[in-house]
C-alpha atoms as one frame of an Amber mdcrd trajectory, in Angstrom:
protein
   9.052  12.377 -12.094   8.008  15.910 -10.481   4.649  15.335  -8.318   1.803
  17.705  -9.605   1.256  20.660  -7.734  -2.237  20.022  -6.964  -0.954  16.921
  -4.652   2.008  18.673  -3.340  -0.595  21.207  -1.845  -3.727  18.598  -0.827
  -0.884  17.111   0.972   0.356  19.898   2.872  -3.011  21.239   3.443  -4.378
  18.605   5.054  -1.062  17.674   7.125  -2.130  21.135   8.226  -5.763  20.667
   8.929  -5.485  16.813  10.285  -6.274  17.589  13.925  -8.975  20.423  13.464
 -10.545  18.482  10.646 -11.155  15.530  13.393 -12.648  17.876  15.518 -15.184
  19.797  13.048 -16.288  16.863  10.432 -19.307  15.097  11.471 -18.520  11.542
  11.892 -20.742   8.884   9.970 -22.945   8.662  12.726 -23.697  12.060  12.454
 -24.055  11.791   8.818 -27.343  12.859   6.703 -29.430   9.781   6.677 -29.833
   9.529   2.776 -25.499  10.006   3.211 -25.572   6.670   5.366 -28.005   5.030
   3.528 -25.931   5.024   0.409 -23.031   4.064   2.058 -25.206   1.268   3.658
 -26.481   0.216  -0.055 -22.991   0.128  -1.295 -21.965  -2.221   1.548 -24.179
  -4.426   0.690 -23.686  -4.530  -3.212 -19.765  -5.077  -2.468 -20.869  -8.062
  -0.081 -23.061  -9.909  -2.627 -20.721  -9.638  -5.324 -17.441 -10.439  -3.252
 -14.685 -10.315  -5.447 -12.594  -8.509  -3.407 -11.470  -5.906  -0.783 -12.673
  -1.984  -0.747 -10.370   0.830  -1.113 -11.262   3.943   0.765  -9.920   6.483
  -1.120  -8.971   9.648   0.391  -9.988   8.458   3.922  -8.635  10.770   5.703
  -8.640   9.970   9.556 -10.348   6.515   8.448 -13.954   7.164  10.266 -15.654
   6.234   7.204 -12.950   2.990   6.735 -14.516   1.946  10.029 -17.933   2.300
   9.321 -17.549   0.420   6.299 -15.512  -1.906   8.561 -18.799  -2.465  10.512
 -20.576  -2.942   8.304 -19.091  -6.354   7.107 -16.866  -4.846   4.899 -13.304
  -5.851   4.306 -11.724  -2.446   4.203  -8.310  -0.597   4.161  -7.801   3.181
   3.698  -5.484   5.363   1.346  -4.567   9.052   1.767  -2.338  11.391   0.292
  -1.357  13.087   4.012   0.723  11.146   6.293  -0.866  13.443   9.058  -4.076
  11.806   8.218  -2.981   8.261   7.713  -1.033   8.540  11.198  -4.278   9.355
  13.052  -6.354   7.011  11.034  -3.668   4.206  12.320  -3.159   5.659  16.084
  -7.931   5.229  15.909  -8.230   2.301  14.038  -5.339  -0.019  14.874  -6.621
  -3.219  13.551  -7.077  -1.488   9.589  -5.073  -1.235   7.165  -3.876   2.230
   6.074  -1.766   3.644   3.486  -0.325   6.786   1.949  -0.502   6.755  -1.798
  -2.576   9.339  -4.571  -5.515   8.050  -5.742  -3.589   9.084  -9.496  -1.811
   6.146  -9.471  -2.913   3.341  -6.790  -0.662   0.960  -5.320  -3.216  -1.795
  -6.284  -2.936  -4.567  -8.831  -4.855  -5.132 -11.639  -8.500  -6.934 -11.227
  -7.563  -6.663  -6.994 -10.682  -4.554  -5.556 -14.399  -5.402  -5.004 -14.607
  -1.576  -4.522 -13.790   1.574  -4.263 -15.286   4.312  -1.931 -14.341   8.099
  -3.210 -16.262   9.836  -0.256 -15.713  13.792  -0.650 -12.108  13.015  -2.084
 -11.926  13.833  -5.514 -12.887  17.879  -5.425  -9.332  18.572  -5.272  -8.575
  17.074  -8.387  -8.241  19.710 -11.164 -11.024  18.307 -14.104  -7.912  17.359
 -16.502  -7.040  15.045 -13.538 -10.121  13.108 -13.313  -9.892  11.130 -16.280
  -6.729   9.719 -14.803  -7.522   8.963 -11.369 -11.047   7.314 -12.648  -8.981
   5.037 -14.717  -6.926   4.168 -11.940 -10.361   2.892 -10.410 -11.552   1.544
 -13.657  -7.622  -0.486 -13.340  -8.047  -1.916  -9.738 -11.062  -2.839  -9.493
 -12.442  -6.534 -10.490 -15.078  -7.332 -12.876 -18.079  -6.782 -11.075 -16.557
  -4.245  -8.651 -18.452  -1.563  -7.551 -17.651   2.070  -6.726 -19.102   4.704
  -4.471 -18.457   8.473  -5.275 -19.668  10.850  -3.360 -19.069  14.868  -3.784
 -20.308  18.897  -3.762 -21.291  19.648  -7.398 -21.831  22.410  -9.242 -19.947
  24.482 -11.649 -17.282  26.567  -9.655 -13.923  26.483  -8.903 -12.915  27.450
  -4.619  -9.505  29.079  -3.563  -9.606  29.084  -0.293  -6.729  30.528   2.111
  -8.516  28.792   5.478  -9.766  25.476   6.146 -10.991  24.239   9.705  -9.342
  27.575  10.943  -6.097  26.618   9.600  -4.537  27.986   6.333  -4.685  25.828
   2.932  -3.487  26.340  -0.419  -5.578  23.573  -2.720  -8.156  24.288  -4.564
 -11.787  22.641  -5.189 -13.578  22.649  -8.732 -16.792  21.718  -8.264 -18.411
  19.668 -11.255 -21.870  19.212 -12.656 -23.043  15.901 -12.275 -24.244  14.766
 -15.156 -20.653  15.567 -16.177 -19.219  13.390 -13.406 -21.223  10.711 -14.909
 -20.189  11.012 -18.064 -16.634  11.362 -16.944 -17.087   7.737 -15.681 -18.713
   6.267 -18.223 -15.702   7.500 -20.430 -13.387   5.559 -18.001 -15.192   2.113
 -18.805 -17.953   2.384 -15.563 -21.577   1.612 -15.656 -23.228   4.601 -13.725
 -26.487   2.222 -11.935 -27.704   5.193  -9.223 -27.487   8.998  -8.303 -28.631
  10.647  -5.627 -28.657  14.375  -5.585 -29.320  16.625  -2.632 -29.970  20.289
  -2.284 -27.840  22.473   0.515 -29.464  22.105   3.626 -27.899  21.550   7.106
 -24.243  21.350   7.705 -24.052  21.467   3.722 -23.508  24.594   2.312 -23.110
  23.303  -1.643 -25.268  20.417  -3.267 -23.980  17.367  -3.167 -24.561  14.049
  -5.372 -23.728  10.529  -5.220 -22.947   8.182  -7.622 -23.095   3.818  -7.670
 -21.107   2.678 -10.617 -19.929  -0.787 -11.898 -17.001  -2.538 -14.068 -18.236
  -4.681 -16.453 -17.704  -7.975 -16.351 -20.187 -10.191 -14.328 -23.262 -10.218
 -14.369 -25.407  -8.087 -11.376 -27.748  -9.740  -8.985 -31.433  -9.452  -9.745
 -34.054  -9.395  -7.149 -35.721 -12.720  -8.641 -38.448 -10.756 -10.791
């Protein structure tokens, strides 16, 4: 089966970028503090409901794997550039890390407690997304909980540089209530958003969404 073109060039883009891109991205430390507290929050829900590992997909050079990592998280990493899953392994030694497309997982059925999509799905052309959010929907277990994070909007990017290097994928930025609704389509209970307005190292908004599979009930807080 011929491999979309969209992949074909995320992957050689960012086999490109790899080394700048670990110079120039803030690291989760240096993260926006609503950024970490969401990742925080989702931590936490994937730790009370415990049915499984967490998929970091689209980790890149696995800084965000880590954090989740320390934050009692059992965590592995996917990415579609061998570039960035060789520095991710060379960093992080004791994770697991693996190149695969987030369009069709390496994952069983039922196997996740959850996924994190951290900045990793504004490559994927819209007639994409209803795939790869299915393949979440798939490998995650009842009561598994995902984390997407993105830039929103209503635009679609061709740029020829990235970190100083050149690139040839393409971003289409989404509205969110869109993004929600493309989840909800997939099966997903959408439980939080947080949206932000440009400000800092952000150029574009950005949004995050908590979603869950059915299948168990949440925990309440006791009221």
């Amino acid at each position: 089966m011929t491999e979309p073109s969209f992949l074909t060039a995320v992957r050689e883009s960012y086999d490109t970028v790899a080394a700048a891109y670990v110079e120039r991205v803030p690291t989760p430390a240096e993260m926006d503090p609503l950024s970490r507290a969401m990742l925080a929050g989702f931590a936490e829900l994937v730790r009370t409901a415990g049915p499984g590992p967490v998929a970091d997909v689209g980790c890149g050079p696995g800084r965000v794997t880590a954090h989740l990592a320390g934050l009692g998280v059992p965590a592995f990493g996917v990415d579609l550039s061998p570039k960035m899953i060789g520095l991710a392994r060379q960093t992080y030694p004791e994770l697991r890390f693996t190149e695969g497309s987030m369009t069709a997982l390496e994952t069983a059925d039922d196997e996740l407690g959850g996924i994190l999509a951290w900045y990793s799905t504004h490559h994927t052309p819209p007639q994409w997304l209803p795939t790869v959010f299915a393949e979440f929907h798939r490998t995650l277990a009842p009561g598994g909980h995902l984390l997407w994070g993105d830039y929103v909007g209503d635009e679609r990017v061709r740029p020829t540089q990235g970190y100083g290097r050149p690139v040839s994928y393409e971003s289409y930025l989404l509205p969110l209530d869109r993004m929600v609704g493309l989840l909800e389509q997939a099966g997903f209970i959408v439980s939080a958003r947080l949206e932000q307005e440009p400000g800092g190292l952000a150029k574009r908004p950005q949004a995050c969404l908590v979603a869950r599979k059915p299948g168990k009930t949440p925990p309440t807080d006791g009221r």
